[in-house]
N, C-alpha and C positions, 0 to 999 in steps of 0.2 A: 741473586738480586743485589743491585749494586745500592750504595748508599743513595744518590740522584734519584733511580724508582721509588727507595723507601717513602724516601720526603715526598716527594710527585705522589704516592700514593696515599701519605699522610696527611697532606697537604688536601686532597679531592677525599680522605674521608673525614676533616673535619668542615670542607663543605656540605658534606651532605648532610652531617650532625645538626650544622646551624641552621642550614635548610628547612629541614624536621622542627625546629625546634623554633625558630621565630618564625613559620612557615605561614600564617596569618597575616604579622603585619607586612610580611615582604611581597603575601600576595594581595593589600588591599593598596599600598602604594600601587603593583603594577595597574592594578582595574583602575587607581585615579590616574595614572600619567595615558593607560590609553586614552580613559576619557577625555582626559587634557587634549591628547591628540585626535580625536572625534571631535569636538570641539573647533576648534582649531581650521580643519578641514571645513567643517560648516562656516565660519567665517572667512573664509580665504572665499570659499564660494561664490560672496554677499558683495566682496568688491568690485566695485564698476572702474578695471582698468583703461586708459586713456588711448586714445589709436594713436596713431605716427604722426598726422598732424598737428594734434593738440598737446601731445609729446614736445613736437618742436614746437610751436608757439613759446608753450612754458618758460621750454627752455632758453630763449632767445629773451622773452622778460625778465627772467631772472639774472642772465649774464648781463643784460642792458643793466637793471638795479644794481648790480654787485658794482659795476663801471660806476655808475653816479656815486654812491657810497663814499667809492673809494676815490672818489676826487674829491668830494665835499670832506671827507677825512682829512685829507693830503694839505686842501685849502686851509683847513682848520688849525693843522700842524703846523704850517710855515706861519699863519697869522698870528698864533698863538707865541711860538718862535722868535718873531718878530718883537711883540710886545713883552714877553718877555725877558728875554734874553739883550736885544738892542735897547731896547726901553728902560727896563728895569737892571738891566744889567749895570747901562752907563752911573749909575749911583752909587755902585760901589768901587767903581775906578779910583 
């Protein structure tokens, strides 16, 4: 047996030690995370996903909003820009 199996084997019998040995709370964790995932499943169920055409509508409102946004933004910037950089600027020349 070479030193590599020792530990490999040293290694899988101090899991099973710990196994044995907190072997409660490792198995009420596993019962809550299925739950979790039981759970889970039941609400994924509950969702009323959207078809293709209301898919695209959405989608088409939301890039239209993102457009206006991002002009009134842009407006904002140059105005802002304007007033104070040319504005407020020329005072300190």
């Amino acid at each position: 047996m070479g030193a590599g199996q020792i530990i490999v084997w040293g290694l899988l019998g101090a899991v099973v030690v710990a196994l044995a040995v907190f072997r409660q709370p490792a198995m009420a964790a596993g019962m809550r995370f299925r739950s979790y995932l039981e759970d889970v499943r039941g609400e994924i169920k509950k969702v009323s996903w959207p078809d293709m055409e209301e898919l695209k509508r959405s989608t088409f409102v939301i890039v239209i909003f993102v457009l206006i946004i991002g002009m009134v933004i842009g407006v904002m910037d140059w105005l802002f820009s304007k007033i104070l950089i040319d504005g407020l600027g020329g005072l300190f020349r």
